[in-house]
C-alpha positions as CSV (number, residue, x, y, z in Angstrom):
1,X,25.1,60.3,10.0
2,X,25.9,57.1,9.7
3,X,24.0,54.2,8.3
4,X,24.1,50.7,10.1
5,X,21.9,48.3,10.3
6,X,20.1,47.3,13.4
7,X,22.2,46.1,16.0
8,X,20.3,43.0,17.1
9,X,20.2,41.7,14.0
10,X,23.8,42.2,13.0
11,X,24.4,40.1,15.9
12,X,22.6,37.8,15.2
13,X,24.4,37.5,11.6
14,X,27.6,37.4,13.2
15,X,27.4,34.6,15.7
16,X,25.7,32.6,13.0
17,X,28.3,33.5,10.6
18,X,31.1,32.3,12.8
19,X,29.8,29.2,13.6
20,X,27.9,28.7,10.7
21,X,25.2,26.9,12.9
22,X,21.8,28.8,13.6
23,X,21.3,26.1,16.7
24,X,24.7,27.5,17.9
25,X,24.5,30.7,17.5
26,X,21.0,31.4,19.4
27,X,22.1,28.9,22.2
28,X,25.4,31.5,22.2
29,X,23.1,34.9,22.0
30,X,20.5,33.1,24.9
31,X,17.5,33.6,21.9
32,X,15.0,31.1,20.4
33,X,15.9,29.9,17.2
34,X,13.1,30.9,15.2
35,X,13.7,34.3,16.6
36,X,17.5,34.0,15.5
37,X,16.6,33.0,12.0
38,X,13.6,36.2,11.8
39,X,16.7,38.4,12.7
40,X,18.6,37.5,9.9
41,X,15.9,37.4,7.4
42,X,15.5,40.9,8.4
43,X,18.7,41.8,7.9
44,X,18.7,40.7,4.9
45,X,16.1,42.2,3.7
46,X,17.7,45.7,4.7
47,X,20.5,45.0,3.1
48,X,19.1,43.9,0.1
49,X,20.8,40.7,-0.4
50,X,21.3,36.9,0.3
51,X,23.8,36.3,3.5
52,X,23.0,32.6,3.6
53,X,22.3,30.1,0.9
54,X,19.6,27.3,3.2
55,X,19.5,23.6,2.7
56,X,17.9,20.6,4.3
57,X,21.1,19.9,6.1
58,X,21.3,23.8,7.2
59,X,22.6,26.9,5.9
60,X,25.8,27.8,4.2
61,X,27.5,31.4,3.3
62,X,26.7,33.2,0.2
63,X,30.4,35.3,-1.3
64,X,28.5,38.3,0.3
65,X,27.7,36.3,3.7
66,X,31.0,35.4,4.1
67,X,32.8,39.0,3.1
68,X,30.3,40.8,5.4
69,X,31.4,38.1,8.0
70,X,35.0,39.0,8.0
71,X,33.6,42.5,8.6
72,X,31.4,41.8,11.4
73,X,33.8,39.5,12.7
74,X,36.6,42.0,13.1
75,X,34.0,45.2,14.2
76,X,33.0,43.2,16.7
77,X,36.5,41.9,17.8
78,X,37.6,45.4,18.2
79,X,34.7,46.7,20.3
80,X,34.8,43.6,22.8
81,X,38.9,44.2,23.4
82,X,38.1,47.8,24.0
83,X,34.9,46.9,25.9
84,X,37.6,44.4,28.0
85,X,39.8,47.6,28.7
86,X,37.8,49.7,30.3
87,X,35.5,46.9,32.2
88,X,39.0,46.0,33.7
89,X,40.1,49.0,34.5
90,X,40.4,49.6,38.2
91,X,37.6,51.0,40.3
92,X,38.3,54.2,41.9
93,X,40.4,54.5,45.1
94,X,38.7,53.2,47.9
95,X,36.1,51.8,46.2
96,X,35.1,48.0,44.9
97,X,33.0,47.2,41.4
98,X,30.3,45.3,41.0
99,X,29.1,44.2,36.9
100,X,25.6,43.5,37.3
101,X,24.5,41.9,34.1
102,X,20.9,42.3,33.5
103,X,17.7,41.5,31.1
104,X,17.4,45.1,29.7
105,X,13.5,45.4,30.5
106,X,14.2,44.5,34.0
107,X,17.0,47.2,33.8
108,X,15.0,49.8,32.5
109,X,11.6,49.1,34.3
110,X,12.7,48.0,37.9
111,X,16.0,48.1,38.8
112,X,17.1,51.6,37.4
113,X,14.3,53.5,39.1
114,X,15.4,51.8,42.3
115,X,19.2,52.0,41.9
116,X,20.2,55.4,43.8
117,X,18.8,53.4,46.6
118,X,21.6,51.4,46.8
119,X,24.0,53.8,45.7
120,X,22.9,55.8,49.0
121,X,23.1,52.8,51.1
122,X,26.7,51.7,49.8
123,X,28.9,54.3,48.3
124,X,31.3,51.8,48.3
125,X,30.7,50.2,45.4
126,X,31.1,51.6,41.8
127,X,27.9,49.9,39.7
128,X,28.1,48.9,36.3
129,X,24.7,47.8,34.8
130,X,24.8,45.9,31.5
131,X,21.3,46.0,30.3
132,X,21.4,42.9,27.5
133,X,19.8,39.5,27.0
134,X,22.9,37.5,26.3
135,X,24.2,35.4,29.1
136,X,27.0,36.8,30.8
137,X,30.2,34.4,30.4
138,X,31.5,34.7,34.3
139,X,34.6,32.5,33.5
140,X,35.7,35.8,31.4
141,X,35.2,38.4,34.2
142,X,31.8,39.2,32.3
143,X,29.9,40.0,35.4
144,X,29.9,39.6,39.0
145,X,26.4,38.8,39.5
146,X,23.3,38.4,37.1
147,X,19.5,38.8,36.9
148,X,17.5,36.7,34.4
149,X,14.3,36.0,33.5
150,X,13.4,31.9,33.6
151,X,14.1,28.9,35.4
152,X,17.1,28.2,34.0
153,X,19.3,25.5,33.6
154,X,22.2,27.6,34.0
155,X,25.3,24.9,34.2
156,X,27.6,25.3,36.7
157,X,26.0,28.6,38.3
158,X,24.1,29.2,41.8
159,X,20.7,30.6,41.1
160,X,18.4,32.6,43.7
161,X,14.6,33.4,43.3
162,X,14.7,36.4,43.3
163,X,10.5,36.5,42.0
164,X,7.6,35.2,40.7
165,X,6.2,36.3,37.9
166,X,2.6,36.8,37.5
167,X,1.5,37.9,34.0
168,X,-2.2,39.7,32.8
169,X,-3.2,41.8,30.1
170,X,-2.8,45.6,30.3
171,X,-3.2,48.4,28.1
172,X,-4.1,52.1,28.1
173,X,-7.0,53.7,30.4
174,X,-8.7,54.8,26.5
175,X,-8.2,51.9,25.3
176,X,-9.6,49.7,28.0
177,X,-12.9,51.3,27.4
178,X,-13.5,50.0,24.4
179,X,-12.7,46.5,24.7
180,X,-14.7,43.5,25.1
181,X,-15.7,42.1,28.4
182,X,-15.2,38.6,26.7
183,X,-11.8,37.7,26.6
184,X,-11.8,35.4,24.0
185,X,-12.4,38.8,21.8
186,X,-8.9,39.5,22.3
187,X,-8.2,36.5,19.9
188,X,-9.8,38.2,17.0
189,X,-7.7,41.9,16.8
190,X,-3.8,42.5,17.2
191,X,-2.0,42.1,20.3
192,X,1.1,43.1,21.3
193,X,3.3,39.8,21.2
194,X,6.9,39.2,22.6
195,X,9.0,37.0,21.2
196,X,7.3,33.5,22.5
197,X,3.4,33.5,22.8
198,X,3.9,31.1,25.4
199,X,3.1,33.3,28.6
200,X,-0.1,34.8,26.6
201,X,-1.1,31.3,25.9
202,X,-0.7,30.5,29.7
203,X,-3.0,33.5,30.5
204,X,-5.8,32.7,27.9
205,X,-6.0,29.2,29.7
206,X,-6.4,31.2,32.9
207,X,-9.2,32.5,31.5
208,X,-10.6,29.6,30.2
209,X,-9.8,30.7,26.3
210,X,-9.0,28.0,24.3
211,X,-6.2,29.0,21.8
212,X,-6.5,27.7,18.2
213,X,-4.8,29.7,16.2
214,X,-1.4,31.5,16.2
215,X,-1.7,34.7,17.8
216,X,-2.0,38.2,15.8
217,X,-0.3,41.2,16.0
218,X,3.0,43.5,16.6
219,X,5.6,41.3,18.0
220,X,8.9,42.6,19.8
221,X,11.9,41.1,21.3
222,X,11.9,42.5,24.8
223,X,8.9,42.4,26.7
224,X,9.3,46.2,27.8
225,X,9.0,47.6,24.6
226,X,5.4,45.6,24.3
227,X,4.9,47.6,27.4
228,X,6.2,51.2,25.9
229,X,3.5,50.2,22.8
230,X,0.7,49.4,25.3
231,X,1.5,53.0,27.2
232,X,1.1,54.3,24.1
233,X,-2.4,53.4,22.9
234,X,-1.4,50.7,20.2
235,X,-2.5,47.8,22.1
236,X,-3.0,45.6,24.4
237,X,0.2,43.7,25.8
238,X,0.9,41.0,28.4
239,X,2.1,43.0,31.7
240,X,3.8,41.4,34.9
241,X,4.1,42.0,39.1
242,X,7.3,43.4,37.6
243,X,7.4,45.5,34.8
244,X,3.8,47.0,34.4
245,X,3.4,47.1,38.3
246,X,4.4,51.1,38.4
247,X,2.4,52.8,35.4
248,X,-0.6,50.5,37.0
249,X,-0.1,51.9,40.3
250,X,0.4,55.4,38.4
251,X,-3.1,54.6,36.1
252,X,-0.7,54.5,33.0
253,X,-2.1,51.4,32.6
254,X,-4.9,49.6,33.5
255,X,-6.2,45.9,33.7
256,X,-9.1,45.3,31.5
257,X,-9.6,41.9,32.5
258,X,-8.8,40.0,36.0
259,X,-7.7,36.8,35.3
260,X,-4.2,36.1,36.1
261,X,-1.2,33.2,35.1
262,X,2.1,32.9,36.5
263,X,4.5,31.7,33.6
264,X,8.3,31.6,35.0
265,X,10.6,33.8,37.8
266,X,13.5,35.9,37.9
267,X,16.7,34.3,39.1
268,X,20.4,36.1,40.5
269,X,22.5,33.9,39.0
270,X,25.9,33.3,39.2
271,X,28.7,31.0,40.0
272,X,28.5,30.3,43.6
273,X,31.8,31.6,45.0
274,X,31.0,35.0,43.9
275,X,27.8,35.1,46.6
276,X,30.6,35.5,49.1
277,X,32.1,38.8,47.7
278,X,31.1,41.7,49.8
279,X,29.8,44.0,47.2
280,X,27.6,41.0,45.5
281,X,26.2,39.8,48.6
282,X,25.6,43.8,49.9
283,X,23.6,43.5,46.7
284,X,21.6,40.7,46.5
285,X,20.8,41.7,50.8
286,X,19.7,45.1,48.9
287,X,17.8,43.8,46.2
288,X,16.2,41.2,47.9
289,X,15.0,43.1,50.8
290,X,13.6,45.7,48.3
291,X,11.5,43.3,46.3
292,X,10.0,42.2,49.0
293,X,9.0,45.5,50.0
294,X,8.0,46.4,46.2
295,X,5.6,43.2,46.4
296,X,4.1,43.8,49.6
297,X,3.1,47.3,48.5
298,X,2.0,46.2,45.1
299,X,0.5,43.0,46.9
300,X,-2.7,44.0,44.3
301,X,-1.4,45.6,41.1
């Protein structure tokens, strides 16, 4: 079996390797920068040694930073020219392809369950779903259309509202039962954090909590896996319209509190030229429509 380190985080080394800029390399990956910098301290730590030597003025290579960055450098090379080959590769006769580049917890929690639909309704079009936070670079054929969470800017793209998001706390059914009917108790045990508290602090002012502290608890990177922890008993995590709506319909989940806070939107995004290709715009008619639908049926999660 073979022993690698996490993937996220050896992305992370690599892209601040190469430019030997943190700032660069997180504005590259589409990440915060404290999140960037965790990443690498935890890689680090697995590893067992120093990557980067840190100064005022920034960060420099250690002699094992730099020889591991060759290696990255070239792994990674490799896997994006073979990645190239097959994403070009011609769709099958008859048939056009559409890349959809997507935040994975979208991917996994929305669109996937909902994709056959549109395989059904256009048999047409070979899908390709890349599930992955980094911005796809549409000037190198990355995608034909993407779905991201925010309110952008995205230079020289088109971007469509594609939702609201409204955001409250949800957890598990035995879990629920035991927790406090104040709010504010919430403050004083673990929750389950993503990687900016910003959308928790925007539901704790809904709720009339004042925030004084940093927040406690188990942090991830992608929202859904907060929501895998919450379907697990471990917690309670921030849930959405979006990606907690189904195992709250299902009573997976429940809502222990009613307050709710809408923080930011997800967009289709990309340059505008592509709208008018047939198997994008068959698409974003498809997607658009079934959102709607999905709201109006879970017009009260």
């Amino acid at each position: 079996m073979r022993r690698l380190p996490p993937l996220t985080q050896l992305r992370a080394f690599e892209a601040a390797a190469r430019h030997e800029s943190l700032s660069r390399a997180a504005e590259e990956l589409n990440v915060a920068h404290p999140a960037l910098s965790r990443q690498i301290k935890d890689l680090e730590a697995w590893l067992g040694c120093t990557l980067f030597t840190r100064h005022n003025r920034g960060l420099s290579l250690t002699d094992a930073g730099r020889a591991y960055r060759d290696a990255a450098v070239a792994a990674f090379d490799l896997i994006e020219g073979a990645t190239g080959l097959l994403r070009a590769a011609p769709p099958l006769a008859g048939r056009s392809r559409l890349i959809l580049s997507v935040e994975p917890s979208f991917a996994q929690r929305w669109l996937i369950p909902r994709l056959g639909d549109f395989r059904s309704r256009h048999p047409e079009v070979e899908v390709v779903v890349d599930a992955t936070r980094v911005a796809a670079d549409f000037r190198k054929g990355g995608a034909d259309l993407g779905i991201r969470y925010g309110s952008g800017p995205w230079p020289g793209l088109q971007a469509q509202l594609l939702s609201v998001v409204v955001n409250f706390p949800v957890c598990a059914p035995a879990l629920a039962i035991r927790l406090p009917a104040d709010p504010a108790r919430l403050l004083q045990g673990d929750l389950l954090l993503e990687e900016t508290d910003m959308p928790w602090h925007a539901w704790f002012r809904a709720a009339g909590v004042a925030v004084t502290a940093p927040l406690r608890g188990t942090r991830f990177f992608d929202a859904g896996n907060a929501i895998d922890s919450a379907l697990a008993g471990q917690g309670v995590a921030l849930g959405d319209t979006i990606l907690a709506a189904d195992d709250v319909a299902a009573g997976r989940l429940v809502r222990p509190y009613p307050q709710t806070a809408i923080y930011d939107a997800y967009h289709l995004v990309a340059p505008a030229p592509h709208f008018r290709r047939p198997p994008v715009k068959a698409f974003v008619d498809w997607v658009m429509a079934t959102m709607q639908a999905f709201q109006a049926e879970r017009a009260d999660p």
